[in-house]
C-alpha positions in Angstrom: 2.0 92.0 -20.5 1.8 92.0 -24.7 -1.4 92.4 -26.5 -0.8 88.5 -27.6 -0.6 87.4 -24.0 -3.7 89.4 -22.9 -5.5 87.8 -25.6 -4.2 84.0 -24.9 -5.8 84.7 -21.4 -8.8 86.2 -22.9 -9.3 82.7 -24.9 -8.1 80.4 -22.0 -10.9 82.5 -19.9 -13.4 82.0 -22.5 -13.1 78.2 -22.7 -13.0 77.9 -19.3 -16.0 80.0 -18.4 -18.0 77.6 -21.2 -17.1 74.6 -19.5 -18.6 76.3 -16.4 -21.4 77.4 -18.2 -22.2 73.5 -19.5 -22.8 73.0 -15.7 -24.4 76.2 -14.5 -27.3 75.9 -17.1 -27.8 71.8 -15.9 -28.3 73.6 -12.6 -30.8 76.3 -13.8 -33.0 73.7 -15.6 -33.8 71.5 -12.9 -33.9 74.6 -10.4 -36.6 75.8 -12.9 -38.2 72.6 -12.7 -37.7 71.6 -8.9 -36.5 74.5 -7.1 -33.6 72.4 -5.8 -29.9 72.2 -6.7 -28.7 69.0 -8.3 -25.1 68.9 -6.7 -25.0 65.5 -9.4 -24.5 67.9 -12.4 -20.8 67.8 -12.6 -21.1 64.1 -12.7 -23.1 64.2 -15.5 -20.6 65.8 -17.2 -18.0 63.3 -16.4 -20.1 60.4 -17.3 -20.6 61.9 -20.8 -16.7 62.3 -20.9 -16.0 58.9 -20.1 -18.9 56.8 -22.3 -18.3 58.6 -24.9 -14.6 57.7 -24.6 -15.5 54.5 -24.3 -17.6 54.3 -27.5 -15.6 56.0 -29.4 -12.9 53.0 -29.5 -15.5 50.8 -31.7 -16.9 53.6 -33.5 -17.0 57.2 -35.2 -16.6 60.0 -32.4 -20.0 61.5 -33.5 -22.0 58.6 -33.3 -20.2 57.7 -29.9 -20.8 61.7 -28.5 -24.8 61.1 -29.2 -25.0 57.2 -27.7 -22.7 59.3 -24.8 -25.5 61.6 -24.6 -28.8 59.8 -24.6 -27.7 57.2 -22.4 -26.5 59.8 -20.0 -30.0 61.7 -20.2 -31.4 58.0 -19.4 -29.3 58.1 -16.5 -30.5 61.4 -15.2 -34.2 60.4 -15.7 -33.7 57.3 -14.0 -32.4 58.9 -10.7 -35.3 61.9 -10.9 -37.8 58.8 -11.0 -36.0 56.6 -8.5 -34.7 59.3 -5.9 -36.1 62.7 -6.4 -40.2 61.8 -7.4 -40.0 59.7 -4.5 -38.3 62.4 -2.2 -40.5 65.6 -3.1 -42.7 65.5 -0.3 -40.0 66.5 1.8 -38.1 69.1 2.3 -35.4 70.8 -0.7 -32.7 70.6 1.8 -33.3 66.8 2.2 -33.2 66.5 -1.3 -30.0 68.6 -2.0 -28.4 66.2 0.7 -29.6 63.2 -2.0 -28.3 64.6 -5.0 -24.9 64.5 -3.2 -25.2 61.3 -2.2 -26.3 60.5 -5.9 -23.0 62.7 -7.1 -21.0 60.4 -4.7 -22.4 56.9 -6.2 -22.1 58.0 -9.8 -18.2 58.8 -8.5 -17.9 55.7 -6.7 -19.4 53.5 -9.7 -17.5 55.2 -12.2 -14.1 54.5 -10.6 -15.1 50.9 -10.4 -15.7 50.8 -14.4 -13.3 53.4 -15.7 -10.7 52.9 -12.7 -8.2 55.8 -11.9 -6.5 56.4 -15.5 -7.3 60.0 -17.5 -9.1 59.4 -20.0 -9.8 62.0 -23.6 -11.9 62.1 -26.7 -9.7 62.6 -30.2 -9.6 66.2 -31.1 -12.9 67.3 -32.9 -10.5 68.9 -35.4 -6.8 68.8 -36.0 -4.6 67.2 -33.2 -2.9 67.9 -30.0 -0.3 70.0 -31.5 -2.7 72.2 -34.0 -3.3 75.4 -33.4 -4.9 78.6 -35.0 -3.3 81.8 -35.0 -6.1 84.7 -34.0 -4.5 88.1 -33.8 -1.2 87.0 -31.8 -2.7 84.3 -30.0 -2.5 80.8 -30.8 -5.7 78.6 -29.3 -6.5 74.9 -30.4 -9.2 74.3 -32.6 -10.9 72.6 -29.7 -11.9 75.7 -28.3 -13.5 77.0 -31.4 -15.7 73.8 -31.1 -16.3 74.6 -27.4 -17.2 78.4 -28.0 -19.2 76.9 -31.0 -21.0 74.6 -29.0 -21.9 77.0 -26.2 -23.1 79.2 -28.9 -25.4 76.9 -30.5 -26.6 75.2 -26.9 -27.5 78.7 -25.5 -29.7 79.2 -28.9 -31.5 76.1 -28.7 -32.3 76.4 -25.5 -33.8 80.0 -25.7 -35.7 78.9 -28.8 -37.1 75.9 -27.1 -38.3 77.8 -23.6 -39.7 80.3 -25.9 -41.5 78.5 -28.9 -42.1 75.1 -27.7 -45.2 73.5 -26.3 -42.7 71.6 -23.9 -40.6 74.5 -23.3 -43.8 76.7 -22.2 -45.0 74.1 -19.9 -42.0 73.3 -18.3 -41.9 77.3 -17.5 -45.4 77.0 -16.2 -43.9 74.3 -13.7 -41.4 76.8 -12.8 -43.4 79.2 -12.3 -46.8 77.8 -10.6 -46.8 73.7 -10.3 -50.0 74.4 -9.2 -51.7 76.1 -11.3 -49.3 74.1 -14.5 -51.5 71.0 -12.7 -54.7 72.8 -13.0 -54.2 73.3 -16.8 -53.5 69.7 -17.3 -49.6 70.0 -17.2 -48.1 66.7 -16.1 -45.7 68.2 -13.9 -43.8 65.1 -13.0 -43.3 64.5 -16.3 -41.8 68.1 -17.3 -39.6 67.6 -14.1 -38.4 64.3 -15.4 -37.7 65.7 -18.7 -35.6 68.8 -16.6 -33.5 65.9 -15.5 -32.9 64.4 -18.3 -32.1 67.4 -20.4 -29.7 68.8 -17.8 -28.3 65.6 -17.9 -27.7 65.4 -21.9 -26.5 69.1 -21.3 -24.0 68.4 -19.2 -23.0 65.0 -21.1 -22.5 67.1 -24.1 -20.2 69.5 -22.3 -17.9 66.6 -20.7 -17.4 65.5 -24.5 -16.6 68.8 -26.0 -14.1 69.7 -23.3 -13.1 66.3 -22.9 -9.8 67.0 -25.6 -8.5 70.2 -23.8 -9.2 68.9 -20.4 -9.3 64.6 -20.2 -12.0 63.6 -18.6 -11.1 61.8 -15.0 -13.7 59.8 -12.7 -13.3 62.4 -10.1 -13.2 65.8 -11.9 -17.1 66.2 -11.6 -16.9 67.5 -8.3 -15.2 70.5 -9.0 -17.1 71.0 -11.8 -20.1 71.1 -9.7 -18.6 73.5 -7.2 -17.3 75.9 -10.1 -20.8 75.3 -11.8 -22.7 76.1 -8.6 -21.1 79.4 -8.3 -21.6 80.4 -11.8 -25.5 79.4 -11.5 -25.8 82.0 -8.5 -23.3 84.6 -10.1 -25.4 84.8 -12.9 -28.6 84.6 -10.7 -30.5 80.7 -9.8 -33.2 80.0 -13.3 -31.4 82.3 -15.7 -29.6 79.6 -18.1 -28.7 82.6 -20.5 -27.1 84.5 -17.4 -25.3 81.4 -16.6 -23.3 81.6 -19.9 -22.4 85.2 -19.2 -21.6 84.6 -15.7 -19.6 81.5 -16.6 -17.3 83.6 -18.8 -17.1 86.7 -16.5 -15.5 83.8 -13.8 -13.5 81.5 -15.8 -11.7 85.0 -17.4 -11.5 86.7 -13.6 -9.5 82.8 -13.1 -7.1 83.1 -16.3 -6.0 86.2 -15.0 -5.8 85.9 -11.8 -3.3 83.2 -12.8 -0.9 86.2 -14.4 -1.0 87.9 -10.6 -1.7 85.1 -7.9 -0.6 81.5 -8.1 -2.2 78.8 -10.1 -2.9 77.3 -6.6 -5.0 80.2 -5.4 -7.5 80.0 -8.5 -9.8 78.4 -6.7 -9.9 80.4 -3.7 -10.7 83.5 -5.9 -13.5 81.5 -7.2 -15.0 80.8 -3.5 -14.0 84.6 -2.3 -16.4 85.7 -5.7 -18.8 83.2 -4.1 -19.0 84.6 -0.5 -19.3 88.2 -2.1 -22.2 87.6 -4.2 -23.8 86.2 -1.1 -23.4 88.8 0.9 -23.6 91.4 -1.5 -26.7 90.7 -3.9 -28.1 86.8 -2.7 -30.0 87.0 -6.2 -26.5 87.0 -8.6 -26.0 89.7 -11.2 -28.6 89.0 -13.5 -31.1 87.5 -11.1 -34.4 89.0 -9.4 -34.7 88.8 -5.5 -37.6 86.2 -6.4 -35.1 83.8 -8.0 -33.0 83.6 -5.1 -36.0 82.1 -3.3 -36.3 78.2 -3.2 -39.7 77.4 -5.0 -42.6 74.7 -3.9 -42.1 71.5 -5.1 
């Protein structure tokens, strides 16, 4: 294998792994907030993939991206205040059985509006057939924008948990509703606001990838399976570990692809899976105490 081809697999693992991590940190945020995994998150992505495709044939792809993204976050606090708020008195299994059923209606609906056909955003820069050259390996300028993206997202978000007012209550709620409640934290707002931010998240992601990848009314539930295993590779509540742990799979997958056949990618995802399970419950980067479900 040359050095260019090690490096094309290096990028393809990169961009994949980003993707992965759009999802993953959707899943940390509301596992923060709830303590439960929102098996809806690859939809979200989808969603933001597809109305943002849909915009975008009456107006500029920026503005159409941002509409794409607020009206998804809508979406995603409208279903924590319809199903979730109403289901928190019961158990976190019950409600990771109604976040699939949510993933299957937003599915379902979707196919009725968008239908079957593949669907994909204009190229952010360039067009189908650009490329860069980086040492040997030519990469679209797509990927730049995803890497870029990725980049930026994982900044902001650190900044925001950190510095923020919101940020630091929403960590409270992660870490004691309880007590959050006895400081005068609204916790059912900060968990609505989770929802809503993991949903714009994961919107954002479906439009940035949405170029390399098309954006298809059933493609979110491998995103949420792929997602789901980053989130617990990197270690359930760390959203910077899911970017890490997002890259680590999606370059294991590119080349994987140079040994096994493409049809057995998946399985080496699920294999990775069952050995982190069994291995260290808690991921890579996570603490035994993450691994735990909390007390919504």
């Amino acid at each position: 294998m040359s050095a260019e081809q090690i490096l094309q697999y290096i990028f393809a693992g990169i961009t994949v792994g980003s993707i992965y991590a759009f999802v993953a940190i959707g899943y940390n945020i509301i596992y923060n907030a709830t303590g439960i995994i929102n098996f809806a998150q690859g939809e979200f992505v989808m969603l933001g993939g597809m109305i943002a495709y849909t915009f975008s044939q009456y107006m500029p792809l920026l503005p159409a991206i941002i509409l794409a993204v607020i009206i998804t976050s809508a979406i995603g606090g409208l279903i924590e205040s319809v199903f979730i708020r109403r289901m928190k008195k019961n158990s976190v299994l019950g409600m990771i059985v109604v976040t699939i059923g949510i993933s299957i209606l937003l599915r379902e609906a979707s196919l009725y509006v968008w239908d079957e056909q593949i669907r994909a955003l204009r190229f952010f820069t360039g067009s189908e057939i650009s490329s860069v050259n980086i040492f040997g390996a030519r990469i679209s300028p797509q990927v730049l924008w995803v890497l870029g993206v990725t980049i930026v997202l994982v900044i902001v978000m650190f900044l925001f948990f950190k510095f923020t007012l919101t940020g630091q209550a929403m960590r409270a709620c992660s870490e004691n509703s309880r007590a959050a409640k006895l400081c005068g934290i609204r916790t059912d707002s900060m968990v609505n606001l989770s929802f809503m931010l993991s949903a714009g998240i994961g919107a954002l992601g479906g439009c940035v990838v949405s170029p390399l990848t098309q954006t298809h009314y059933a493609m979110g539930t491998d995103l949420a399976i792929k997602g789901f295993i980053v989130a617990i590779l990197g270690g359930l509540g760390n959203a910077t570990a899911a970017v890490a742990a997002g890259i680590l799979l999606g370059l294991i997958e590119s080349f994987s692809i140079s040994i096994l056949p493409m049809a057995y990618k998946d399985v080496v995802s699920i294999v990775i899976l069952l050995v982190i399970l069994l291995v260290k419950p808690s991921g890579i980067f996570g603490s035994v105490q993450a691994s735990s479900m909390k007390d919504y």
